[in-house]
MIMIBA-425813 format. One record per atom (N, C-alpha, C): y, x, z. Coordinates in steps of 0.02 Angstrom, whole numbers, plus 50000, padded with zeros to 5 digits. Each point is the difference from the previous one (the first is absolute). Example, Ala and Ser with C-alpha at 12.3 -4.5 7.8 and 13.67 -1.06 7.14 Angstrom:
BEGIN
497165066050390
500594995550000
500605004550000
500534998249964
500595004250003
500554996150037
// end
This chain:
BEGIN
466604962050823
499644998950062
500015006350042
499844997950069
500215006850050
499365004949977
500345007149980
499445003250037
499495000549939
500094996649937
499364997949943
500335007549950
500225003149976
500065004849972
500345005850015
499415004550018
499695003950034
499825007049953
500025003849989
499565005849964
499885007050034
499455000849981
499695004850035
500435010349977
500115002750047
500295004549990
499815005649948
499184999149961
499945002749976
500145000549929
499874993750001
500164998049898
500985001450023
500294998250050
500835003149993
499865008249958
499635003450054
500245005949994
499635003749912
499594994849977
499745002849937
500494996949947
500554995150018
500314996749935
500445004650009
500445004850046
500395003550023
499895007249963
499525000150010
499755005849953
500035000349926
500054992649982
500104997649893
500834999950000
500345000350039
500574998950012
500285003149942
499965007249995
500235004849934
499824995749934
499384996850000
499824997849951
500094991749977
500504998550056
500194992749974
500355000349918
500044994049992
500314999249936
500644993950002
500124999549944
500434995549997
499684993149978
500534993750005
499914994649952
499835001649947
499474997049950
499704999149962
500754997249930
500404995950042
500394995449934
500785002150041
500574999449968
500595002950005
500184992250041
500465001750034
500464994850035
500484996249951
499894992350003
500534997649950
500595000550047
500724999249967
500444998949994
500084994250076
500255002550052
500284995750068
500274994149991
499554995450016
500394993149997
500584996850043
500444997349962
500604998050060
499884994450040
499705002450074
499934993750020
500215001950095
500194994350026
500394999250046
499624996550037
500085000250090
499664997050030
500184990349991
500614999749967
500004993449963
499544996849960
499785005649966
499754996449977
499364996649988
499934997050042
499334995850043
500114992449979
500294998249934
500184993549987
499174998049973
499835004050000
498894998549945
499814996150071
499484997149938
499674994850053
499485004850037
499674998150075
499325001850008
499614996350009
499405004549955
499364997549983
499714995750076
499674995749984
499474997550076
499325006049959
500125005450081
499295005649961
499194998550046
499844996349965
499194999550032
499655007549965
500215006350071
499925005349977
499195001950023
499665007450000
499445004250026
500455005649997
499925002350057
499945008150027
499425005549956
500105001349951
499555005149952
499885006050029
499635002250034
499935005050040
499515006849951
500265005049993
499845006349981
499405002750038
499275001249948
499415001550022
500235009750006
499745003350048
500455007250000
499395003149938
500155000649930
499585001349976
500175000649914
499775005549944
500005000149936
499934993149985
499114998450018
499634996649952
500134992150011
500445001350074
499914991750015
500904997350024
500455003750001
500534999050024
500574996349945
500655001450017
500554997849951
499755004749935
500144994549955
499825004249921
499514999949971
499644999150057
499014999849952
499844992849967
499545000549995
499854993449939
499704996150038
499695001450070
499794995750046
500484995250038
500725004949991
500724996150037
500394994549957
499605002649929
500364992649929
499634995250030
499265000349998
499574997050018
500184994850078
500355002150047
499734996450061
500894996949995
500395004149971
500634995449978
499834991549983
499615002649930
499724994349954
499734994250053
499625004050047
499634993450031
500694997150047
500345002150057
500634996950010
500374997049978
499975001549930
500464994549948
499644994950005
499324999650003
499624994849989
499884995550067
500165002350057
499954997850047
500764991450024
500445003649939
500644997450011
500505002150016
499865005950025
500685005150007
500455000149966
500854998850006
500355001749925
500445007250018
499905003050057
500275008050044
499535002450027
500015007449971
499755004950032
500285005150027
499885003150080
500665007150036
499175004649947
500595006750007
499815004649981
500365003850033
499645004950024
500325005550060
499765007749971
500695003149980
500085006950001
499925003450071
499785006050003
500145003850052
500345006550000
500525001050054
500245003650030
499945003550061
500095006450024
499575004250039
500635001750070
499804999050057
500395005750053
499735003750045
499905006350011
499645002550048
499954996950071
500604995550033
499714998550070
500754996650004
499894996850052
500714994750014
500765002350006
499855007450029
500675004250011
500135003849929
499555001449954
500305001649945
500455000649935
500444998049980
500454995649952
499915003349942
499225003749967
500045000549949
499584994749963
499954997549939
499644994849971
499695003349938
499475001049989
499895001649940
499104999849977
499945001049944
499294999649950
499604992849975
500754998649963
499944994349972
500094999549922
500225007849991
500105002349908
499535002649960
499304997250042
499405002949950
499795006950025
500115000350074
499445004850033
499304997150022
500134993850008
499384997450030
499594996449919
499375002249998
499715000249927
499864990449988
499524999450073
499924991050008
500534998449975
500514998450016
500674995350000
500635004549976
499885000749942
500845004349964
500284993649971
500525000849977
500564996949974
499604995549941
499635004749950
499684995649945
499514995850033
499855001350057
499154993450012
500404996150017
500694997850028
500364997450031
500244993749940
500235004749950
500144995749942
499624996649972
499605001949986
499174997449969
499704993250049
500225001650066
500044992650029
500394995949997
500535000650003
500594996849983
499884994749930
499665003849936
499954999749955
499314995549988
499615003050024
499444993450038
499984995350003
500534998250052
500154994250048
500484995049932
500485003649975
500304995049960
499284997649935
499605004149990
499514997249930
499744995750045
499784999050069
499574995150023
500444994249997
500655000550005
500594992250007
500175002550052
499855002850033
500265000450088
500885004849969
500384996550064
500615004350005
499845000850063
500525007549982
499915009750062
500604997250068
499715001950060
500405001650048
499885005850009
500265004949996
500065007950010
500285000650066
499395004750055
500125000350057
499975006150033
500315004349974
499925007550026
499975001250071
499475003650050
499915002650042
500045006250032
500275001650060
500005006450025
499264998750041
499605006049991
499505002250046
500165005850037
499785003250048
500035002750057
499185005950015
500155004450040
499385004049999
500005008549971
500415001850053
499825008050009
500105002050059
499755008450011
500305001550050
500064997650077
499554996550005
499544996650053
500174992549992
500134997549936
500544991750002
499374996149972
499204998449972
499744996749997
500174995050060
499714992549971
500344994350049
500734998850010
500335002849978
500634997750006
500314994149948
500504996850006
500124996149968
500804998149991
500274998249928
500495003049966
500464996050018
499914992050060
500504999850041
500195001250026
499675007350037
500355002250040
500285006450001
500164999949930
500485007449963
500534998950049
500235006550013
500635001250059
500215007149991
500415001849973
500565004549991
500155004750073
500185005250025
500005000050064
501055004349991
499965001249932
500855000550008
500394996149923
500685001150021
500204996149943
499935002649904
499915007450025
499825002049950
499305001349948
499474997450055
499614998349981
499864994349952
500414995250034
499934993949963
500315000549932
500675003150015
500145000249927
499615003349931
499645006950038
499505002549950
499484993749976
499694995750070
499534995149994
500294994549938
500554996249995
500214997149966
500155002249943
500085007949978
500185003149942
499164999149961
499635002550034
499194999249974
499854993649988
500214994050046
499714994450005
500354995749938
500575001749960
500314998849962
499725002549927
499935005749985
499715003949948
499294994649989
499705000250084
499254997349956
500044991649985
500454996950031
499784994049993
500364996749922
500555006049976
500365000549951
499585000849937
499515004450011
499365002949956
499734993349985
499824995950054
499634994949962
500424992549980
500644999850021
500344996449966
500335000849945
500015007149961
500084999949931
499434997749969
499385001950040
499274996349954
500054993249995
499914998050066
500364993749996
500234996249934
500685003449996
500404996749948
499665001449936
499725005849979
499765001849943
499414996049984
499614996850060
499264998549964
500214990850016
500544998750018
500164992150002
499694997450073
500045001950026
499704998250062
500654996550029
499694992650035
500464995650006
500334999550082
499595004350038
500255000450074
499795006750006
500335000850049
500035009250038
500434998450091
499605003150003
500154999850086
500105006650021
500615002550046
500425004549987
499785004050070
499404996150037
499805004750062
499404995950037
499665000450023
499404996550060
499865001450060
500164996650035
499895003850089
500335004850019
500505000449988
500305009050053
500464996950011
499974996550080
500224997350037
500665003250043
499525007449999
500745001950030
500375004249972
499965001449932
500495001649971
500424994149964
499834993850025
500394994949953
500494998350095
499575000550042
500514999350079
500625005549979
499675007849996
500415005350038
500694998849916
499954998649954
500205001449947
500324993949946
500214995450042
499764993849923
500584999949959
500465003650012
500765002849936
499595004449962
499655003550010
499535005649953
499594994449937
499764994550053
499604997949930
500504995349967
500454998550006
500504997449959
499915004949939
500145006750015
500175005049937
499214998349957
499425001850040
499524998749963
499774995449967
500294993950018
499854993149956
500685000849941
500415004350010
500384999849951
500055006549937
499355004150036
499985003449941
499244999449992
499674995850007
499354993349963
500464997549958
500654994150009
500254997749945
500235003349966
500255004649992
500525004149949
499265002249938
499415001750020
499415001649962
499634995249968
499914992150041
499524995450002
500424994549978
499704995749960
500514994349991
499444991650016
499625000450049
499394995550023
500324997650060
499654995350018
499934996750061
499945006450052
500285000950089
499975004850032
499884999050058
499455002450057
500094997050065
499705004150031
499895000050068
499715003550047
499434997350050
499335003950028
499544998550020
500065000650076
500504995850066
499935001250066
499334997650026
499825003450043
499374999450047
500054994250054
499684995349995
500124994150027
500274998950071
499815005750046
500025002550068
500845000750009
500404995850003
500685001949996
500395003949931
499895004549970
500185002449954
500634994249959
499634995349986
500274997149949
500674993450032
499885001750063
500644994850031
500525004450009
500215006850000
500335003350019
500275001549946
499825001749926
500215004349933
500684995149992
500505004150005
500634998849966
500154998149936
499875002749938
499815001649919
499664996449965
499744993550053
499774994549945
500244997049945
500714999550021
500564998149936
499855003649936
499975006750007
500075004149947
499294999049956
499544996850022
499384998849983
499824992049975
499485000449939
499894994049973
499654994550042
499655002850042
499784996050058
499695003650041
499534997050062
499805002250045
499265004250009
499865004549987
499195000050009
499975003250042
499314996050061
499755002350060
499165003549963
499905002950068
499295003549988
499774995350078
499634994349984
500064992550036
499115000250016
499925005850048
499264998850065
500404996550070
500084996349985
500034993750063
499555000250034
500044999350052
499424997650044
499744993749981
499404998149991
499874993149988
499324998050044
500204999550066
499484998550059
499794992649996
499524999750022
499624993050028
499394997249977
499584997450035
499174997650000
500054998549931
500414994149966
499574996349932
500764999649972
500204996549949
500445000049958
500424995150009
499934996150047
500674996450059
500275003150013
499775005450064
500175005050028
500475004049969
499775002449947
500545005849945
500454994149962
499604997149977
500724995249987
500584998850038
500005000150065
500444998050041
500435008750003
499875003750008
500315007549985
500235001549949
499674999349943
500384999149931
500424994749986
500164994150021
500484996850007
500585003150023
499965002650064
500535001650043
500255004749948
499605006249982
500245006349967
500474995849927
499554995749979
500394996949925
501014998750047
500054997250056
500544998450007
500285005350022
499955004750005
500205006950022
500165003249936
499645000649956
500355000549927
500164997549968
500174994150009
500484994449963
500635002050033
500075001250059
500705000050013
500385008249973
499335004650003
500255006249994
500215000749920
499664994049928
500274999449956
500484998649994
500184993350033
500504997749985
500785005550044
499885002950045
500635003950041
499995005049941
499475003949964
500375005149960
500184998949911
499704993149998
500354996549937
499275002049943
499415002950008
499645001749953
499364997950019
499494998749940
499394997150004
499625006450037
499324999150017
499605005350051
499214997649948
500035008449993
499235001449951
499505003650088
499424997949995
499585003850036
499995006849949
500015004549996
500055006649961
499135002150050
499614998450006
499385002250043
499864993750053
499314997949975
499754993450058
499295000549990
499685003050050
499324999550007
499535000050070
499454998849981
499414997450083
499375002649977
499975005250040
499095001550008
499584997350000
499585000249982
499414993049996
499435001250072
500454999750043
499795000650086
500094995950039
499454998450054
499994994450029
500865003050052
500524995350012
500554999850004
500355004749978
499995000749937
500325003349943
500845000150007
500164993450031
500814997849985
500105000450092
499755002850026
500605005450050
500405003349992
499645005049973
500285007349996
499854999849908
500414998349965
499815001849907
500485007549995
500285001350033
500435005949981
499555007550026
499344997150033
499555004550023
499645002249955
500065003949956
499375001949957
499475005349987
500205004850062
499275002850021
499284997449982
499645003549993
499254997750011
499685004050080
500204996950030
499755004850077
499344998949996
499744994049976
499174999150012
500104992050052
499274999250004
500014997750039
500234990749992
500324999249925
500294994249982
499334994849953
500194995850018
499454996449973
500214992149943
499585003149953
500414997049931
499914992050006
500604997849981
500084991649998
500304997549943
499654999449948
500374998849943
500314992150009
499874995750042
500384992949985
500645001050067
500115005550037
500145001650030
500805002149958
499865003649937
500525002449956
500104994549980
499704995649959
500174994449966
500434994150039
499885000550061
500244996350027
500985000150018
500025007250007
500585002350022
500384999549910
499595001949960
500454998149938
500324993549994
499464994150009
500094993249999
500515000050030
500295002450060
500614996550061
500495003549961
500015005949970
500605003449977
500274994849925
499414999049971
500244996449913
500274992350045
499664997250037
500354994250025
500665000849998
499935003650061
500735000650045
500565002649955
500115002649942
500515003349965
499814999749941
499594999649974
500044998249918
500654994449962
500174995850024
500404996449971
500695000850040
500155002250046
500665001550037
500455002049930
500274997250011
500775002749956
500495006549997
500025004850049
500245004450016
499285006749992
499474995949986
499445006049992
499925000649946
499945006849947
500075002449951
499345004449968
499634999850047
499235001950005
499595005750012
499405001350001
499695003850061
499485005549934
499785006050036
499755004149948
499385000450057
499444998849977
499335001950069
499725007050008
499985001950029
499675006150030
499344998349999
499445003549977
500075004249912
499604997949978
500105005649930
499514999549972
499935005749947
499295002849999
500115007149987
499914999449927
500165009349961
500094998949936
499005001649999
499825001850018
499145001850014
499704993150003
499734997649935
499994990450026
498935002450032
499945005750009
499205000650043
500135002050054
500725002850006
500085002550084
499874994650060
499455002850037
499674993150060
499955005750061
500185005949999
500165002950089
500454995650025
499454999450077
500334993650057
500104992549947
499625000049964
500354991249974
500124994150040
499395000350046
499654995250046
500774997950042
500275003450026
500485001650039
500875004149981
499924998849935
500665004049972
500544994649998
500445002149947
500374994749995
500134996749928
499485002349959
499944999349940
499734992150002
500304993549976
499814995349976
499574997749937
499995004849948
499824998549958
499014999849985
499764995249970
499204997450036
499684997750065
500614999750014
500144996450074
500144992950014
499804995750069
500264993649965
500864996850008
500185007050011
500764998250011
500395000849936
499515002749924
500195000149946
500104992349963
499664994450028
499984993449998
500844997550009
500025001250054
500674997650021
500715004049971
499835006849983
500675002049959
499984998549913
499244998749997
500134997549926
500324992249997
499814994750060
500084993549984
500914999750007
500255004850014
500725000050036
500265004749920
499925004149996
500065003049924
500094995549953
499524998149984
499994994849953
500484993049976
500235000250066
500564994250000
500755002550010
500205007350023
500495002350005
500484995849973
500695001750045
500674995649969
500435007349993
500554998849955
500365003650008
500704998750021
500665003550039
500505000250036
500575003649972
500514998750030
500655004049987
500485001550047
500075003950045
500534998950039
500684997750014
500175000649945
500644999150004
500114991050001
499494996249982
499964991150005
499865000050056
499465003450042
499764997050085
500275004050030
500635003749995
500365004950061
500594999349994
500455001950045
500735001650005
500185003650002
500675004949968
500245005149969
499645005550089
499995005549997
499905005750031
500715000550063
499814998750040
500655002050067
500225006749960
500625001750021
500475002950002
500095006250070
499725005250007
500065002350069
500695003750007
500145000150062
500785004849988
499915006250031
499635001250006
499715008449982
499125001250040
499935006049980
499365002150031
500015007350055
499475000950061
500115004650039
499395004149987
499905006250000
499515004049991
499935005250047
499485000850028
500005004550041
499985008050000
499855002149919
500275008249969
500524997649959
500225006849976
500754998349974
499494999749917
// end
């Protein structure tokens, strides 16, 4: 989502400082699996996923016993996928270095990472592993990691040398802790415009490490009609805040219709099923304007049937489509007491929009692409605008 991960310049400049004192992986790298962007013959799962969101914290974040705990209850909700999001660091949009993701940052090192991972499979849930770049130094609070931009060519290449190392870091975990999807980038829009032969290399040295299911997270705002490299990918995942305007649930129905035929065709032109990789609504009176808004400016006034409602038009409208492969909700934290802003967040859970993702859970179907699609077009080449 635009603009939603964010960090404040100071905890940068104190993980920067453990830097000397990072460490390594905990467990040795197995042996590189041989696997090819071919090989995408596995079925995919239909993932009636949650967005697991990281409390910034020892006692309450990835790893703690409060995060087995609120796993556990998601399993119980009907969930059979959970994202789990590593983080990765850049000082500011022009920067192309990436780093403090090897166990400088004490919250979120490599082992709390695993320990969720590890979590999530004792609850039944299978891992979507969703590594993130955050943003924030050097006057870059508020910025946001679609709109990473290189300002020479050599930048980028440093940028892509970093952006490779880290997302590499967690696709050997990946492979090591069995994790059944990994998504090879989220939102950086314009390094997937200025660059998209670059992420060829990077989805191909994800496979050369990872031998899972593989895809990418475009930002619904155009991003995802433009990406070249869908082929090379197991399917489609959007980060899917639609606008979803109108008085009562006619109204949005009739918008979510339109949007369903707008991604039916965009399935069917690039030959692969489409996961929402992120789908969520504030519990604000017209919540489904603006869902990609997630500020708290003030001033918003909580509507919980308001959320529920906009869920209802979304499980209608695409739950059973054939080309949809399924949706992960925005969120739900590993802190199952965390209630700052509840009234008005975007947390569903004790909410009555938890009604409607359990009654839709519960009945889940599952899919395969390769029965409801047709082989992947063939392009006869691609244009990029850096070399």
């Amino acid at each position: 989502m635009s603009m939603r991960y964010c960090v404040c310049g100071v905890f940068l400049k104190l993980w920067l400082g453990l830097l000397p004192l990072a460490r390594a992986e905990s467990e040795p790298a197995k042996t590189a699996p041989d696997v090819s962007a071919a090989a995408a013959e596995a079925k995919v799962d239909f993932q009636a996923g949650v967005c697991f969101t990281h409390n910034y914290s020892l006692e309450t974040g990835y790893g703690s016993q409060g995060a087995a705990e609120s796993l556990a209850e998601i399993r119980a909700l009907g969930a059979n996928y959970v994202s789990i999001s590593p983080i990765g660091y850049g000082f500011n949009l022009h920067d192309p270095r990436v780093f403090g993701y090897t166990g400088e940052n004490p919250a979120l090192t490599p082992d709390r990472i695993r320990k969720t991972i590890r979590d999530a499979h004792k609850a039944g849930l299978k891992v979507l592993l969703n590594p993130h770049i955050w943003l924030g130094m050097y006057g870059a609070p508020g910025e946001w990691r679609g709109e990473i931009a290189m300002q020479s060519d050599a930048d980028w290449d440093h940028w892509f040398r970093d952006y490779t190392a880290f997302i590499c870091f967690f696709a050997r975990m990946a492979e090591q802790e069995g994790v059944e999807i990994f998504c090879v980038g989220s939102e950086l829009g314009q390094a997937t415009k200025a660059r998209p032969r670059s992420w060829r290399g990077v989805i191909a040295a994800v496979r050369s490490v990872y031998s899972g299911l593989c895809t990418y997270s475009a930002n619904w705002a155009g991003e995802y009609e433009r990406i070249p490299f869908w082929d090379a990918l197991d399917f489609a995942g959007l980060s899917a805040y639609f606008p979803l305007k109108g008085a009562d649930t006619g109204e949005k129905g009739i918008e979510a219709a339109a949007l369903r035929d707008i991604l039916a065709g965009f399935s069917h032109r690039i030959g692969k099923p489409v996961v929402f990789l992120e789908l969520g609504f504030r519990s604000i009176a017209g919540g489904g304007n603006e869902p990609a808004r997630w500020q708290d400016e003030g001033g918003a006034v909580s509507d919980l049937e308001a959320q529920k409602e906009c869920y209802q038009v979304i499980f209608q409208t695409f739950w059973e489509e054939p080309w949809f492969a399924g949706l992960y909700l925005w969120n739900w934290y590993s802190d199952l007491a965390y209630t700052k802003n509840f009234a008005t967040d975007f947390q569903f859970r004790r909410k009555p929009a938890a009604g409607v993702v359990e009654e839709y859970f519960s009945r889940r179907r599952r899919t395969a692409y390769r029965e409801i699609l047709p082989a992947p077009p063939r392009s006869e080449g691609e244009t990029e605008l850096a070399p």
